[in-house]
N, C-alpha and C positions, 0 to 999 in steps of 0.2 A: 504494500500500500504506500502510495506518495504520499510526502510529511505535508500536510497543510500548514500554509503560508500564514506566520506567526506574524501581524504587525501592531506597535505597539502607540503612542501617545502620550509623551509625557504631560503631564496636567499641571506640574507643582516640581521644583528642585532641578537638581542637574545631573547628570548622568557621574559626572563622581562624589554625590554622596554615598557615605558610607553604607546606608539600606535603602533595599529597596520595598514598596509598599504598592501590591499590584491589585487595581480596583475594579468592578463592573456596575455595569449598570443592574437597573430591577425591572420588573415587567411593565413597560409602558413605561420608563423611565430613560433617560440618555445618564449615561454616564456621568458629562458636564454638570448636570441638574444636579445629581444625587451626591457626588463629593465634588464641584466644584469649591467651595467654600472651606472643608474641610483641608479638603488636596492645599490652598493658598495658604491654611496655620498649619499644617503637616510639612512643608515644602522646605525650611530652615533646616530641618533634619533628616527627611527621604528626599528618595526619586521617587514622586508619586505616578505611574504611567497603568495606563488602562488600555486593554487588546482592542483593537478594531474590528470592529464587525465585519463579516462578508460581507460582499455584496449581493444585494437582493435577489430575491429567488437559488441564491447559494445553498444546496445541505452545512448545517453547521455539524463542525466534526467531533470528534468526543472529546471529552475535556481533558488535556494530557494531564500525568502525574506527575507530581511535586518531583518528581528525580526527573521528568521531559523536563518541565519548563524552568526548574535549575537548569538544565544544561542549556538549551536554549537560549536562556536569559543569560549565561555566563556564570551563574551564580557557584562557588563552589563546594561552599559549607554552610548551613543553615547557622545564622548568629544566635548567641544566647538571648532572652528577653531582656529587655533594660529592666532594673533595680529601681 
């Protein structure tokens, strides 16, 4: 099976913060809407970025797992939680 085409959106931060913080949208919801506001006080300390939709009438593909979308995203060890 071909890998579907992973693209992302950063919303808040820059690509070298130290974490990253990956969001979606809700039903009837755009992404923008639901953590715009949050993503802008998150943003001093993540990369906040959210996948982009297919395009319409696309099959959306199955959700990869947390060891995909590490390696995908580059990620290479899950950080401890902040204290």
């Amino acid at each position: 099976m071909a890998e579907p085409d992973l693209a992302f959106t950063r919303l808040a931060g820059s690509a070298a913060a130290d974490d990253l913080l990956v969001v979606g949208p809700s039903l009837g919801t755009s992404v923008e809407v639901l953590w715009g506001a949050a993503a802008t006080r998150l943003g001093d300390r993540f990369e906040v970025s959210a996948p982009r939709p297919p395009a319409a009438g696309t099959p959306l593909p199955p959700p990869p797992s947390e060891g995909e979308l590490r390696r995908r995203l580059g990620v290479l060890r899950a950080r401890p939680p902040a204290k």
